[in-house]
Wavefront OBJ file of the C-alpha trace (Angstrom):
o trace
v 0.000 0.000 0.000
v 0.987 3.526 -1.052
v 2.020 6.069 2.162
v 0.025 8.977 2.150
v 1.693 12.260 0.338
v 2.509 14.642 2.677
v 2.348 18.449 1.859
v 6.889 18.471 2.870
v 6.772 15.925 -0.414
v 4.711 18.061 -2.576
v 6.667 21.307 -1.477
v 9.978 19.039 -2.344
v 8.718 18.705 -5.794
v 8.033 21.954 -6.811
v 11.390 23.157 -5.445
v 13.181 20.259 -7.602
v 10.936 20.849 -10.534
v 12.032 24.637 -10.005
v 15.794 23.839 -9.655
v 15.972 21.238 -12.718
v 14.217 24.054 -14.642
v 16.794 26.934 -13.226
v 19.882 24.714 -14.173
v 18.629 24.226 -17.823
v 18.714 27.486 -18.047
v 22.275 27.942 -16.342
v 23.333 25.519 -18.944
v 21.822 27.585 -22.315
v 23.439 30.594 -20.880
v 26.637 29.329 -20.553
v 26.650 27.975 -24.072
v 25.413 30.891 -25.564
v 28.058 33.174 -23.740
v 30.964 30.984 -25.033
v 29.623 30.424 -28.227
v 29.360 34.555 -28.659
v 31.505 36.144 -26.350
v 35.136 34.709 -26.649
v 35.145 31.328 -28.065
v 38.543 30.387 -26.756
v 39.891 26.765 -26.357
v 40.289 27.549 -22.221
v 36.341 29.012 -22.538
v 34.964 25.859 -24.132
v 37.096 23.307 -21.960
v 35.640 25.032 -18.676
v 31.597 25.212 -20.369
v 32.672 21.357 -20.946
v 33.161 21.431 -16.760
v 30.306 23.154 -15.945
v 27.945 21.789 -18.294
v 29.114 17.705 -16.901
v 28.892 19.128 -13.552
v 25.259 20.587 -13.926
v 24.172 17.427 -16.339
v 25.271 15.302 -12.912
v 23.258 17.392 -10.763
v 20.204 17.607 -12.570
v 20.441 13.655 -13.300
v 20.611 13.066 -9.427
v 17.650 15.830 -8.834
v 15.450 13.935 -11.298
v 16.480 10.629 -9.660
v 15.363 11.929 -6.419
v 12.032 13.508 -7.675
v 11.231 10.819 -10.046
v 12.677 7.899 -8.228
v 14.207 6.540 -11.733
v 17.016 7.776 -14.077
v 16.171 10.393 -16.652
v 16.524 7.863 -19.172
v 14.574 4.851 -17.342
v 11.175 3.615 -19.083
v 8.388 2.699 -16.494
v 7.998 -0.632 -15.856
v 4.985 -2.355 -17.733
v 1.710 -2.202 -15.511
v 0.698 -6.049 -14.720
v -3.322 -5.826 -15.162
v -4.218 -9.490 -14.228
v -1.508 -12.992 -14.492
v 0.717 -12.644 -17.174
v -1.579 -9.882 -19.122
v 0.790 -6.555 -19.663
v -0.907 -3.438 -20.262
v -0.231 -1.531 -23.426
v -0.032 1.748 -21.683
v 3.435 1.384 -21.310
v 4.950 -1.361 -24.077
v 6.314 0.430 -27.088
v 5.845 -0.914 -30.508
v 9.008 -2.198 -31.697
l 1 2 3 4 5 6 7 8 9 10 11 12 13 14 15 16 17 18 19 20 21 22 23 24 25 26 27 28 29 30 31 32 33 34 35 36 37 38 39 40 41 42 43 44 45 46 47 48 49 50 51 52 53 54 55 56 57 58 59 60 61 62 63 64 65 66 67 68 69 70 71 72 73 74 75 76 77 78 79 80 81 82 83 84 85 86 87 88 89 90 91 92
């Protein structure tokens, strides 16, 4: 049985949901800058840094809010014994 969601949870989400959105946008900035500003070698290795750095964060955020990997397909709903729902089976 599913615990009840407490209103801490929902708060958590919106903040996560806010900071995955804010770090996006970190990210889009920085590229821009380096792309228009000065695109040096030394520029474009440290927008490499921040960009992996970010990319780590925001994977772990999601992983926290989600509970799965940004990448990770549900798992397929089990309606009755052995019957899979085709909600969530792609066509292959």
């Amino acid at each position: 049985m599913a615990r009840p969601v407490s209103s801490f949870d929902c708060i958590a989400r919106i903040w996560d949901a806010a900071i995955l959105l804010g770090l996006e946008f970190l990210v889009a900035g920085d590229i821009i800058r380096t792309v228009v500003v000065d695109p040096t070698f030394n520029n474009v290795l440290v927008l490499g840094l921040i960009v992996l750095i970010r990319t780590f964060l925001s994977m772990s955020l999601q992983l926290e809010l989600e509970g799965r990997w940004p990448l990770q397909h549900d798992p397929p709903k089990v309606k009755n014994q052995g019957e899979v729902s085709s909600a969530n089976v792609r066509d292959e």
